[in-house]
PDB file with SEQRES, HELIX, SHEET and CRYST1 records, atoms N, CA, C and O in Angstrom:
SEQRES   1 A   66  UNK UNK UNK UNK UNK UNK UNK UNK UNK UNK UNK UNK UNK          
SEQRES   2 A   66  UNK UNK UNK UNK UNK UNK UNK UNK UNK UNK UNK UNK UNK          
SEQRES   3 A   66  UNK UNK UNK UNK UNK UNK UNK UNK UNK UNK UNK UNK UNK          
SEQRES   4 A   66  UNK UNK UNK UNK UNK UNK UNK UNK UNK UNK UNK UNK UNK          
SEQRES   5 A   66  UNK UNK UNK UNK UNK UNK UNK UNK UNK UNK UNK UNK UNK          
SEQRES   6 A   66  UNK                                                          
HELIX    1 AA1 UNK A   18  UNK A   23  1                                   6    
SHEET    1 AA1 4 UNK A   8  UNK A  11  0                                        
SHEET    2 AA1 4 UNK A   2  UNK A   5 -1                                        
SHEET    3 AA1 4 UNK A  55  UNK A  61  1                                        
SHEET    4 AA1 4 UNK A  32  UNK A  36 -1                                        
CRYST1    1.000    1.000    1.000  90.00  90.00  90.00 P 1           1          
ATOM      1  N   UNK A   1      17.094   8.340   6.422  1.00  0.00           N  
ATOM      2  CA  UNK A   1      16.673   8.102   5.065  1.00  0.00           C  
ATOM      3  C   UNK A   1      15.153   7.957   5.080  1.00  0.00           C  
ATOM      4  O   UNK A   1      14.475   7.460   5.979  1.00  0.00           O  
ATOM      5  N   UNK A   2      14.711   8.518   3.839  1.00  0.00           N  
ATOM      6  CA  UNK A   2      12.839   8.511   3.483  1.00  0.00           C  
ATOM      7  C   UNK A   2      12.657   7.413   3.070  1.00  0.00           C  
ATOM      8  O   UNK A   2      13.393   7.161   2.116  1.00  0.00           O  
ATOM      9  N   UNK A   3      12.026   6.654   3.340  1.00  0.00           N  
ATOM     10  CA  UNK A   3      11.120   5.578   2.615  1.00  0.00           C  
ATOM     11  C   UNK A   3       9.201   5.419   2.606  1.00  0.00           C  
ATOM     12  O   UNK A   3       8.684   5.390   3.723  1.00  0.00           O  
ATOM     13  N   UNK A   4       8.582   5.358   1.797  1.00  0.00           N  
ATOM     14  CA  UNK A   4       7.302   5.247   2.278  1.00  0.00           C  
ATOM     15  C   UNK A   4       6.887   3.547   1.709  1.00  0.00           C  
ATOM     16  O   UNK A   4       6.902   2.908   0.657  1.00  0.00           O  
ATOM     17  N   UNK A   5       6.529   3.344   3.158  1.00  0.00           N  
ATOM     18  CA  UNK A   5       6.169   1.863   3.693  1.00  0.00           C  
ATOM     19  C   UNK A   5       4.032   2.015   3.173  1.00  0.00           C  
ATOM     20  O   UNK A   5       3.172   2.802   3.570  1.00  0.00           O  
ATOM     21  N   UNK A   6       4.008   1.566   2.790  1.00  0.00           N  
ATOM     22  CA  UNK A   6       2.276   1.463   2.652  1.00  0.00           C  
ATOM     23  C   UNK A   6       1.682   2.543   2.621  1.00  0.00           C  
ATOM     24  O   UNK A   6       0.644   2.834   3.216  1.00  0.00           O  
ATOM     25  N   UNK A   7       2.535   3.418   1.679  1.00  0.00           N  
ATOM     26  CA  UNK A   7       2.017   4.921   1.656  1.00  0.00           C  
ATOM     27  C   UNK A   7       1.710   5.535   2.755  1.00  0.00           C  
ATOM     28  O   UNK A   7       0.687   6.220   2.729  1.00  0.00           O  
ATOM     29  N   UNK A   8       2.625   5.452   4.218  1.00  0.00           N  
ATOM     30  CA  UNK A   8       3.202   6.684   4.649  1.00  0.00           C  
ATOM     31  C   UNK A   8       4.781   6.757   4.585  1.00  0.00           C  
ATOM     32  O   UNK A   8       5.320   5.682   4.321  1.00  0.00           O  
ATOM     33  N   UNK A   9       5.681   7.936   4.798  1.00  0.00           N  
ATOM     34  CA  UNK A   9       6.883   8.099   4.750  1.00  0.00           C  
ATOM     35  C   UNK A   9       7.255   8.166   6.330  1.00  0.00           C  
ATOM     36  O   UNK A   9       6.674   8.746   7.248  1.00  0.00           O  
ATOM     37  N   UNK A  10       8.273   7.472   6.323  1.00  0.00           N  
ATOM     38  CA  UNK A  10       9.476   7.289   7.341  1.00  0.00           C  
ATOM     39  C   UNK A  10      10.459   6.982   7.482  1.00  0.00           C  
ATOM     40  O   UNK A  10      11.056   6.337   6.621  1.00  0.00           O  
ATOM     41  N   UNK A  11      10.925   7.287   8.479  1.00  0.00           N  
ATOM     42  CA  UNK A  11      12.819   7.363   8.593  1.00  0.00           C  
ATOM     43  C   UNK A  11      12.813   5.864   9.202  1.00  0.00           C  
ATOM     44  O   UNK A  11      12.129   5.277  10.041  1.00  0.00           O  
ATOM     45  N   UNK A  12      14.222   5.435   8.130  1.00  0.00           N  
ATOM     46  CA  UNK A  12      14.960   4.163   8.653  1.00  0.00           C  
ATOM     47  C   UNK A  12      16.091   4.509   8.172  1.00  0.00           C  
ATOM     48  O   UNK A  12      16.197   5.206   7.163  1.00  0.00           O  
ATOM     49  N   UNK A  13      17.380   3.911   9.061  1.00  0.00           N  
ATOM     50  CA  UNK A  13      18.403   4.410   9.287  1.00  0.00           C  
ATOM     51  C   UNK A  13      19.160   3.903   7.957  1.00  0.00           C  
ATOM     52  O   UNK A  13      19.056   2.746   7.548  1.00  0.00           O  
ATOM     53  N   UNK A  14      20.136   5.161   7.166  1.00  0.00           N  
ATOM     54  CA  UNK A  14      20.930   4.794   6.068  1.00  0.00           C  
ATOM     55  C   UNK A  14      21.408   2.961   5.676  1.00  0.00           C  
ATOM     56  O   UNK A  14      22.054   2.284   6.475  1.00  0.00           O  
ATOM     57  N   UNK A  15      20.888   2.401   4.221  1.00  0.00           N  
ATOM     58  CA  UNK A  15      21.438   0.933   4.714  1.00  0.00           C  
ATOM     59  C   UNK A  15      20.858   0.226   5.177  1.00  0.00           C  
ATOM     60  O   UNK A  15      21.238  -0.942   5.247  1.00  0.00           O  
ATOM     61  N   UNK A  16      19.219   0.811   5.896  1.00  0.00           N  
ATOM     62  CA  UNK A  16      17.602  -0.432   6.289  1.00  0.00           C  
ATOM     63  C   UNK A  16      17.718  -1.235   5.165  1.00  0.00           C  
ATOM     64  O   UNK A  16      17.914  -0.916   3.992  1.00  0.00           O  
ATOM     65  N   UNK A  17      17.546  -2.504   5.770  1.00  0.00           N  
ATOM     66  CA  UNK A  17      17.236  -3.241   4.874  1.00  0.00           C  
ATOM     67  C   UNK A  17      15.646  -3.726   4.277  1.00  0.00           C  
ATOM     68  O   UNK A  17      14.627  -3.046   4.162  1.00  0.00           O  
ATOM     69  N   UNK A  18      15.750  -4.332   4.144  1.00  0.00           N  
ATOM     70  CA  UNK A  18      13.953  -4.671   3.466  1.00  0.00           C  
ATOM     71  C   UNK A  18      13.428  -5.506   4.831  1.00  0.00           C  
ATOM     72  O   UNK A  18      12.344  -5.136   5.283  1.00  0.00           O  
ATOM     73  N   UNK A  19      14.076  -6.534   5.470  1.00  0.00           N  
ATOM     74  CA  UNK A  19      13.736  -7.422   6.692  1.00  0.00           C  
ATOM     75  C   UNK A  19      13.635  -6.062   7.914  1.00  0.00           C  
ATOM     76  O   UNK A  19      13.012  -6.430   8.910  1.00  0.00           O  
ATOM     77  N   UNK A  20      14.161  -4.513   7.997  1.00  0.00           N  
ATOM     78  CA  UNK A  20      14.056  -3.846   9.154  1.00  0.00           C  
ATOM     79  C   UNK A  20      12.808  -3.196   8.903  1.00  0.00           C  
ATOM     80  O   UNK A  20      11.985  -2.994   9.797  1.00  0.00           O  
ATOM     81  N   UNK A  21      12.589  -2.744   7.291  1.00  0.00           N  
ATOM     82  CA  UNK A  21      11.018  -2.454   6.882  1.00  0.00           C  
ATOM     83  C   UNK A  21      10.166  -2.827   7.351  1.00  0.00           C  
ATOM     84  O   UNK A  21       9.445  -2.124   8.059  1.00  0.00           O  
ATOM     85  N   UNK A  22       9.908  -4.367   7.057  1.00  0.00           N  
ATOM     86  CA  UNK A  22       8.934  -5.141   7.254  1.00  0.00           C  
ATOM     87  C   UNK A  22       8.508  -5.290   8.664  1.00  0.00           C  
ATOM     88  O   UNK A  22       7.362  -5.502   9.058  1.00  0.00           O  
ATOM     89  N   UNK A  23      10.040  -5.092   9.673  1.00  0.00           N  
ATOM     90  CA  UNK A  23       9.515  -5.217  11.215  1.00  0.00           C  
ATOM     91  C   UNK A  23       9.027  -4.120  11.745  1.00  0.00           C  
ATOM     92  O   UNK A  23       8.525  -4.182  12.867  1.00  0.00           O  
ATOM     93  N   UNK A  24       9.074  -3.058  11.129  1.00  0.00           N  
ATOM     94  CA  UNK A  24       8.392  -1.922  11.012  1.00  0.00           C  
ATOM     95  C   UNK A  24       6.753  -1.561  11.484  1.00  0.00           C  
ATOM     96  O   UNK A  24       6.271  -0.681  12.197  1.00  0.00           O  
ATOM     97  N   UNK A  25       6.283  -2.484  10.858  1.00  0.00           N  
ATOM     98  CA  UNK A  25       4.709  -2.845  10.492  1.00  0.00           C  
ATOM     99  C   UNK A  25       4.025  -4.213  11.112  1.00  0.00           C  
ATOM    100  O   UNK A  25       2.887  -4.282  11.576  1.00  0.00           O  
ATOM    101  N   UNK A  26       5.107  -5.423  11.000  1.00  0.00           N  
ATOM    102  CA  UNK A  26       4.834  -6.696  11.733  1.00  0.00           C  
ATOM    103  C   UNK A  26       5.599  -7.527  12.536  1.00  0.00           C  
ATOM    104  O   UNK A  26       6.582  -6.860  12.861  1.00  0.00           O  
ATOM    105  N   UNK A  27       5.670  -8.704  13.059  1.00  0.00           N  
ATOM    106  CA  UNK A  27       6.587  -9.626  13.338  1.00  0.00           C  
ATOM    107  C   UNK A  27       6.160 -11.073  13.246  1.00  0.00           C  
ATOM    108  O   UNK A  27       6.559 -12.127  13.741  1.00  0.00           O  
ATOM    109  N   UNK A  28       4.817 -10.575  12.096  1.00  0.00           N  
ATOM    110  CA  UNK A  28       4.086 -12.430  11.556  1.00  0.00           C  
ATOM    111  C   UNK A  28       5.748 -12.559  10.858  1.00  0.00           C  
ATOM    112  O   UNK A  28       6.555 -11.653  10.652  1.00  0.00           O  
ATOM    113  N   UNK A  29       5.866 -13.944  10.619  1.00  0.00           N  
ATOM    114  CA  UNK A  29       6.662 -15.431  10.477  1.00  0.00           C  
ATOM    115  C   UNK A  29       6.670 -15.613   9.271  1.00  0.00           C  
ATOM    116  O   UNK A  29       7.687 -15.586   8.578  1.00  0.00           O  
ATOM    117  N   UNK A  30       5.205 -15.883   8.758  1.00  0.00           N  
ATOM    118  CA  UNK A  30       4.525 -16.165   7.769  1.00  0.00           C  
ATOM    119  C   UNK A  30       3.604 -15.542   7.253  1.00  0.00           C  
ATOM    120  O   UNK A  30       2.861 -14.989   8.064  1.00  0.00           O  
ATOM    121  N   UNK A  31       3.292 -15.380   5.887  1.00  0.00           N  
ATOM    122  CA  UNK A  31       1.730 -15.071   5.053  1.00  0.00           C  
ATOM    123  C   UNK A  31       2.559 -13.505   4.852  1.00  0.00           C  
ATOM    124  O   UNK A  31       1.851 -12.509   5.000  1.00  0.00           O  
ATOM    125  N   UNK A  32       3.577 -13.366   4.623  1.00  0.00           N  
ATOM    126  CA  UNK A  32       3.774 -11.773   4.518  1.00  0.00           C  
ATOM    127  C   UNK A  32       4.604 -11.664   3.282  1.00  0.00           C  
ATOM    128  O   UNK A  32       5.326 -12.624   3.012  1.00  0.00           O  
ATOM    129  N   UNK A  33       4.598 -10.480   2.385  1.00  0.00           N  
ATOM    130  CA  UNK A  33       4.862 -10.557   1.172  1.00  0.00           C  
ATOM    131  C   UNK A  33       5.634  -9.182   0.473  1.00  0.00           C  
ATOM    132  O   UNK A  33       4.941  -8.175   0.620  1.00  0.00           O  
ATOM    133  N   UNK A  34       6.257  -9.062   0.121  1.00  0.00           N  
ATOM    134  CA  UNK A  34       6.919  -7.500  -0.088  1.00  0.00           C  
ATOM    135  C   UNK A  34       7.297  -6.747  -1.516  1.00  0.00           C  
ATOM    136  O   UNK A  34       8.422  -7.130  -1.839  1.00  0.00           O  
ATOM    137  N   UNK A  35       7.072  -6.354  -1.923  1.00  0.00           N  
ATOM    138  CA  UNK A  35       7.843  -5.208  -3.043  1.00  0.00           C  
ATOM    139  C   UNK A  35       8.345  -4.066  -2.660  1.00  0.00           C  
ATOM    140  O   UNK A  35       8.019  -3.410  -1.670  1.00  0.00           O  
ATOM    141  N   UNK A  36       9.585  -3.693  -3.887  1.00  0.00           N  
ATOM    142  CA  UNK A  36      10.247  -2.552  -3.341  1.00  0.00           C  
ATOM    143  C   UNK A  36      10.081  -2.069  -4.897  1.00  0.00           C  
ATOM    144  O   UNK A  36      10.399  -2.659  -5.930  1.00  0.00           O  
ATOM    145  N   UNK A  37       9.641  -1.148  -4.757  1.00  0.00           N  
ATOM    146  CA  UNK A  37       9.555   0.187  -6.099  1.00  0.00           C  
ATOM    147  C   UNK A  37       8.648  -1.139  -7.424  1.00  0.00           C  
ATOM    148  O   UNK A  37       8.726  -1.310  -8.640  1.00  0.00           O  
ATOM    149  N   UNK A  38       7.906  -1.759  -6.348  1.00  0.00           N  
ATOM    150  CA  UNK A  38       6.623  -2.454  -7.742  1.00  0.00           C  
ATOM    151  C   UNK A  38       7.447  -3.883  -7.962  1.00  0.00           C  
ATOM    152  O   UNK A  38       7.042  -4.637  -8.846  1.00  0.00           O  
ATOM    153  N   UNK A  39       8.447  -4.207  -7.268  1.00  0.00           N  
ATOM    154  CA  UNK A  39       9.053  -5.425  -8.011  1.00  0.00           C  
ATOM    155  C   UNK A  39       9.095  -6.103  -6.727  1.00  0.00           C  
ATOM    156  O   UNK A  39       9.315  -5.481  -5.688  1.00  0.00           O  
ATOM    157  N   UNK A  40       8.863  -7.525  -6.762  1.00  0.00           N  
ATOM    158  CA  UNK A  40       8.632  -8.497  -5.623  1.00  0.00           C  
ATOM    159  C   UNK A  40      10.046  -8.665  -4.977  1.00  0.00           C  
ATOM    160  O   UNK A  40      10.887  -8.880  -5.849  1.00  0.00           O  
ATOM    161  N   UNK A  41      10.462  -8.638  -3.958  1.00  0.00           N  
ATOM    162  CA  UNK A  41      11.794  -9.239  -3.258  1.00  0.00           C  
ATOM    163  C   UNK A  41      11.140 -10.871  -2.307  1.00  0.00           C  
ATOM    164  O   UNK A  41      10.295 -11.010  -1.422  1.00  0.00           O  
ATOM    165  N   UNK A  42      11.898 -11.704  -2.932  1.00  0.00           N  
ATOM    166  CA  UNK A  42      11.641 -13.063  -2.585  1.00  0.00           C  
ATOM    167  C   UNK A  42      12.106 -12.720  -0.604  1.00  0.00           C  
ATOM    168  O   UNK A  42      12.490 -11.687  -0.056  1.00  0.00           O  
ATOM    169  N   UNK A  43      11.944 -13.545  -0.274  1.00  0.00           N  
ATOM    170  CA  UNK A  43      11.643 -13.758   1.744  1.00  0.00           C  
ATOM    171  C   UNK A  43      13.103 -13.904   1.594  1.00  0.00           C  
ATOM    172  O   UNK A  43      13.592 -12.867   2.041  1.00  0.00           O  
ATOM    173  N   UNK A  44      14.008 -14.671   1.190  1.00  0.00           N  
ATOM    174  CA  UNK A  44      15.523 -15.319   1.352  1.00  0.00           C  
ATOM    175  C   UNK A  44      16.181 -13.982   1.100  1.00  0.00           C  
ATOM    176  O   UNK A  44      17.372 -14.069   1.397  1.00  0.00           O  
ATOM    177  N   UNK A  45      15.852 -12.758   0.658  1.00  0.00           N  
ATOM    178  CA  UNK A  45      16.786 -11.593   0.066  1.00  0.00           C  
ATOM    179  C   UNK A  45      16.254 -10.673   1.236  1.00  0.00           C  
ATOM    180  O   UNK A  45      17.056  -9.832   1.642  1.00  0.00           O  
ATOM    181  N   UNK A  46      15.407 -10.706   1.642  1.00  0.00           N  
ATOM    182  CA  UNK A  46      15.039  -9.292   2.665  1.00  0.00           C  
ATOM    183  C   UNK A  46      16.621  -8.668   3.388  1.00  0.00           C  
ATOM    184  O   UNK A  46      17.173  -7.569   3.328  1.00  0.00           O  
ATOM    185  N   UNK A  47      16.898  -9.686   3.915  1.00  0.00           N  
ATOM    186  CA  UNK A  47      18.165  -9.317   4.559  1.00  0.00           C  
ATOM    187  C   UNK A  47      19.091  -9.054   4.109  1.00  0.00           C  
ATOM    188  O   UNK A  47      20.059  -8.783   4.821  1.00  0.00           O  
ATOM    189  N   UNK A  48      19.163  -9.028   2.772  1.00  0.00           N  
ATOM    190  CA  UNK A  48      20.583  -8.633   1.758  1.00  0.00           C  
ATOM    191  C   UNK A  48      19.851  -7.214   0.988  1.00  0.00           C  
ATOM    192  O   UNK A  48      20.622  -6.361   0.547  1.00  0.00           O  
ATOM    193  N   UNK A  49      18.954  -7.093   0.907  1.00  0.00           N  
ATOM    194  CA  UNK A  49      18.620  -6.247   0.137  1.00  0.00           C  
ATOM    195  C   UNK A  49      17.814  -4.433   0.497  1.00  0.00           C  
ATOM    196  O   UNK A  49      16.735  -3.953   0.843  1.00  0.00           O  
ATOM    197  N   UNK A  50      19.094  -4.026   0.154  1.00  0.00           N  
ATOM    198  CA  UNK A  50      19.093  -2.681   1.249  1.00  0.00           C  
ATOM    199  C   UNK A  50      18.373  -1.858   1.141  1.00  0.00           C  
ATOM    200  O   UNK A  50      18.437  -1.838  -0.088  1.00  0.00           O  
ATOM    201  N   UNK A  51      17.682  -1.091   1.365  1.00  0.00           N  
ATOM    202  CA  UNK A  51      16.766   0.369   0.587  1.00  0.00           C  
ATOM    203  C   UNK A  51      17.804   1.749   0.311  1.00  0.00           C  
ATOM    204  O   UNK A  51      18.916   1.886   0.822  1.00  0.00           O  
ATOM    205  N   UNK A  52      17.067   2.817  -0.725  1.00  0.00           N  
ATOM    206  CA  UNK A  52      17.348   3.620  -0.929  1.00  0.00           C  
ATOM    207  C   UNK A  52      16.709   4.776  -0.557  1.00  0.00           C  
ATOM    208  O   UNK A  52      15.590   4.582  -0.082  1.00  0.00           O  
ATOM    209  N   UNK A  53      17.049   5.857  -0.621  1.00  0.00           N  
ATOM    210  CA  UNK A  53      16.300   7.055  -0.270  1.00  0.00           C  
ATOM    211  C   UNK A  53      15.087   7.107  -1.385  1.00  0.00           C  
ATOM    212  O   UNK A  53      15.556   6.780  -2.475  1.00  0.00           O  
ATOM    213  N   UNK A  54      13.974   7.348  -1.451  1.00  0.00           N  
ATOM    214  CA  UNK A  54      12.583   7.280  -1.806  1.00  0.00           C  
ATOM    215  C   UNK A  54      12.204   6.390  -2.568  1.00  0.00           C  
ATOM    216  O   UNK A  54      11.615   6.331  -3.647  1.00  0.00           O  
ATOM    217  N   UNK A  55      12.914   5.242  -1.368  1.00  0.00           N  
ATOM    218  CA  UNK A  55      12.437   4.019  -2.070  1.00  0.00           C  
ATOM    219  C   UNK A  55      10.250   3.527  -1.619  1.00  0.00           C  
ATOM    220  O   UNK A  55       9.594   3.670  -0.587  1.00  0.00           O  
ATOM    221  N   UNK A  56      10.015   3.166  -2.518  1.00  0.00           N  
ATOM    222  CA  UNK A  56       8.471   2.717  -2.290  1.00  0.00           C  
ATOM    223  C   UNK A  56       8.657   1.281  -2.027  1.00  0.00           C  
ATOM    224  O   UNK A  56       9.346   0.548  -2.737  1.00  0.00           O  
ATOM    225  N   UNK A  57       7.796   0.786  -0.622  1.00  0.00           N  
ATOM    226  CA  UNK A  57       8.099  -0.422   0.156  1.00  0.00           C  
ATOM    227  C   UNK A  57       6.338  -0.625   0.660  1.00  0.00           C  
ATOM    228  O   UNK A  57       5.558  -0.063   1.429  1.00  0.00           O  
ATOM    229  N   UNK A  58       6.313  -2.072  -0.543  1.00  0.00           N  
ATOM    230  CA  UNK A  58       4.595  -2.275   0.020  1.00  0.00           C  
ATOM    231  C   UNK A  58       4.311  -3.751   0.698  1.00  0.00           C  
ATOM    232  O   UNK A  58       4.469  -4.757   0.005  1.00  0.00           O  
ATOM    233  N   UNK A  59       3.951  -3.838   1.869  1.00  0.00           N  
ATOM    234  CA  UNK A  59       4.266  -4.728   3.128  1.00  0.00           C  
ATOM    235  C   UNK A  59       3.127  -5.459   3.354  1.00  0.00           C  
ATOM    236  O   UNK A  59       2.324  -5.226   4.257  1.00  0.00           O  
ATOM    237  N   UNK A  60       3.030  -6.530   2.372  1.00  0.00           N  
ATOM    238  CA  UNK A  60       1.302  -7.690   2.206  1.00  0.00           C  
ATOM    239  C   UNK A  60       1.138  -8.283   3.303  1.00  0.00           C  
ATOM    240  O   UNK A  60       2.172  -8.534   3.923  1.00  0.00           O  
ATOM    241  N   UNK A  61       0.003  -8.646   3.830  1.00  0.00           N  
ATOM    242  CA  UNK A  61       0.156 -10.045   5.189  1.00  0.00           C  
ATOM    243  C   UNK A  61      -1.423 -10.873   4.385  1.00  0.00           C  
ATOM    244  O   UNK A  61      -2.414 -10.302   3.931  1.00  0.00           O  
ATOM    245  N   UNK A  62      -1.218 -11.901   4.438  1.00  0.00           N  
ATOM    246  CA  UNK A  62      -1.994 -12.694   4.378  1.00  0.00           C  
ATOM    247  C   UNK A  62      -3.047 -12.739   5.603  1.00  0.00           C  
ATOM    248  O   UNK A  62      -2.736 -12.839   6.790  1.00  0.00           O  
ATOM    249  N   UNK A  63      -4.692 -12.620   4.945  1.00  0.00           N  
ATOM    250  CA  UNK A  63      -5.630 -12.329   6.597  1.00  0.00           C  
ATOM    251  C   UNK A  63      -6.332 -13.580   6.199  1.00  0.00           C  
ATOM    252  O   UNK A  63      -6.590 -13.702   5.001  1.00  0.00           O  
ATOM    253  N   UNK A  64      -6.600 -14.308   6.828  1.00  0.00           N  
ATOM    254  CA  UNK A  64      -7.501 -15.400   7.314  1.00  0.00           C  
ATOM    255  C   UNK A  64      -9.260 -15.180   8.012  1.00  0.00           C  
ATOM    256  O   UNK A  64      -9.230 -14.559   9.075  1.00  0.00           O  
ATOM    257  N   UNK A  65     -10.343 -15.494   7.668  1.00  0.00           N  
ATOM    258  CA  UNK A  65     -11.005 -15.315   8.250  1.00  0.00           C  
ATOM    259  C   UNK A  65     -12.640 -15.535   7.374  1.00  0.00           C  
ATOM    260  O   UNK A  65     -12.570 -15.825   6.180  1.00  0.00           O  
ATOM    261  N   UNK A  66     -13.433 -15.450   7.739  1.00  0.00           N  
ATOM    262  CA  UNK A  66     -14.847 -15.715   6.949  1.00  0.00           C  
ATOM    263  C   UNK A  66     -16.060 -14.998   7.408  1.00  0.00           C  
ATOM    264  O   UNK A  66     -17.135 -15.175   6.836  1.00  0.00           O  
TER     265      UNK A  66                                                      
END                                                                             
């Protein structure tokens, strides 16, 4: 299945969920933030909440620094 993660496209297997997205790109804990097709998915749903074929998945991290 297509998905584009931070505006590139890639394959995750039929049924990825939003939590296999995200490990995709990171494995911060914290400070990380997600939408799927423009609408926020709260941290407690990643794992219930499955993707679709051209679904748009945008993957925030909180940066620290001065």
């Amino acid at each position: 299945m297509r998905v584009t993660i931070n505006g590139i496209s890639r394959d995750l297997p039929p049924g990825a969920t939003v939590a296999q997205a995200v490990e995709t790109l990171t494995q911060a804990g914290a400070g990380v933030a997600v939408a799927v097709n423009d609408e926020v998915v709260r941290r407690g749903a990643w794992g219930s909440t499955t993707l679709g074929e051209n679904d748009r998945v945008e993957v925030l991290t909180a940066v620290q620094g001065g």
